[in-house]
C-alpha positions in Angstrom: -1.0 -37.6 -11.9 2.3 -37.0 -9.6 4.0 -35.5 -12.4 1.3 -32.8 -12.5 1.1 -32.3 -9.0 5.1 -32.0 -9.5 4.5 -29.6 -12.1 2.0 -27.8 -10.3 4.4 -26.8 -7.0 7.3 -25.8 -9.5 4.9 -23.4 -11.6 3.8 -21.9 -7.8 7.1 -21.6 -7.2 8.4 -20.1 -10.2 5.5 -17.5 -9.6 6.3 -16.6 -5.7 9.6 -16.1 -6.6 9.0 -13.7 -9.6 6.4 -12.1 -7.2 9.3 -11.8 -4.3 11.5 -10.5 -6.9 9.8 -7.9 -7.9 9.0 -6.5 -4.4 12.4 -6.3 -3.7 15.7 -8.4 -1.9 14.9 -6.2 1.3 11.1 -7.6 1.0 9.7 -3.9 0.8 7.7 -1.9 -1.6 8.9 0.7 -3.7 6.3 3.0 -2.8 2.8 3.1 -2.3 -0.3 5.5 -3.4 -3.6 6.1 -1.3 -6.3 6.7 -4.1 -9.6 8.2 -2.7 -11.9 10.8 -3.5 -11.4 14.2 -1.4 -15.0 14.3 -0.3 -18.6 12.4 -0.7 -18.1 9.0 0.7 -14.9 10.1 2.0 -16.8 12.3 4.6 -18.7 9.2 5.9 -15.1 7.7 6.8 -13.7 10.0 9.3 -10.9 7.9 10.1 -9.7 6.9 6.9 -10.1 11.4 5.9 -7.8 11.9 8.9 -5.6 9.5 8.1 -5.3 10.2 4.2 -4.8 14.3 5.0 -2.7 14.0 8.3 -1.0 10.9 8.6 0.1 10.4 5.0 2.0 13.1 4.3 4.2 12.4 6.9 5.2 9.1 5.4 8.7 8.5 3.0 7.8 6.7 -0.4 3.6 6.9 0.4 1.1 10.3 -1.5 -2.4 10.8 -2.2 -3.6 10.8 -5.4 -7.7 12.3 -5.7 -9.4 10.3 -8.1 -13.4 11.2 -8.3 -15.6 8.8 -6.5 -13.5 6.5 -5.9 -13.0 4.6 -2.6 -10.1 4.9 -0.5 -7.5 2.5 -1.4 -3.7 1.4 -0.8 -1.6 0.6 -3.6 1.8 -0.9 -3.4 4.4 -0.5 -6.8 7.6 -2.7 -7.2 10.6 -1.0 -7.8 9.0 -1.1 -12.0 6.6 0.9 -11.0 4.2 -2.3 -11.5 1.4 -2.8 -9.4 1.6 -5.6 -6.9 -0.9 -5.2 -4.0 -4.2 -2.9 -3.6 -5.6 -3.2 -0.6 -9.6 -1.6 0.8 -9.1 1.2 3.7 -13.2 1.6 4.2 -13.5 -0.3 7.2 -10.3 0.4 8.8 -9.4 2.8 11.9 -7.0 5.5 11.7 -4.9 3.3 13.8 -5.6 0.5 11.6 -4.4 2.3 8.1 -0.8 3.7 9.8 -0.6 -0.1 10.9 -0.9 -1.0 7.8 1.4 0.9 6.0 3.9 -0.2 9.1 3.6 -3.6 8.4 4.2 -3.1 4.5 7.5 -1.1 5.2 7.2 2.4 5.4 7.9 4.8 8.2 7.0 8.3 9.2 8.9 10.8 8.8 10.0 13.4 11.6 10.4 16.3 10.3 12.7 19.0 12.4 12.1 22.2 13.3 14.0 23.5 10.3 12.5 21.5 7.8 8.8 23.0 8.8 
């Protein structure tokens, strides 16, 4: 039985370090994709529509992708452009989702007067 549970930490181990890996030595995500529909249930969600069409293009490494009916989501790549994390932005605030995306790494751009 205590070789098992032995067995047991290593394996979660060897997995949270492959996970960690995979994310990245500065603990970041490569970059991330908000999938939502453009409209319908989107237009129930003002927050999440203002923060999808003014907030995220202002972000490095972060784009929309439209996807028909579907609900707003965040997802995080690794640098193999894997998957790793997909996370529900329906019952967050504006404030909420740029939060988020600050606490998974990524930073807003300024743009200068140039650039625009």
């Amino acid at each position: 039985m205590r070789m098992l549970a032995k067995s047991s930490i290593l394996l979660i181990l060897i997995c949270v370090s492959i996970s960690v890996n995979k994310i990245g030595a500065k603990g970041g995500y490569a970059y991330a994709v908000v999938e939502s529909c453009s409209g319908c249930s989107l237009n129930r969600l003002p927050d999440v529509k203002q923060f999808i069409f003014n907030d995220v293009p202002h972000y490095d490494r972060v784009e929309f992708k439209h996807i028909q009916g579907a609900v707003p989501e965040l997802v995080l790549y690794d640098s193999d452009k894997e998957e790793v994390e997909r996370l529900a932005l329906s019952r967050l605030t504006r404030d909420e989702c740029n939060e988020l995306l600050a606490n998974k790494g990524f930073k807003r751009v300024v743009h200068t007067k140039d650039e625009v």
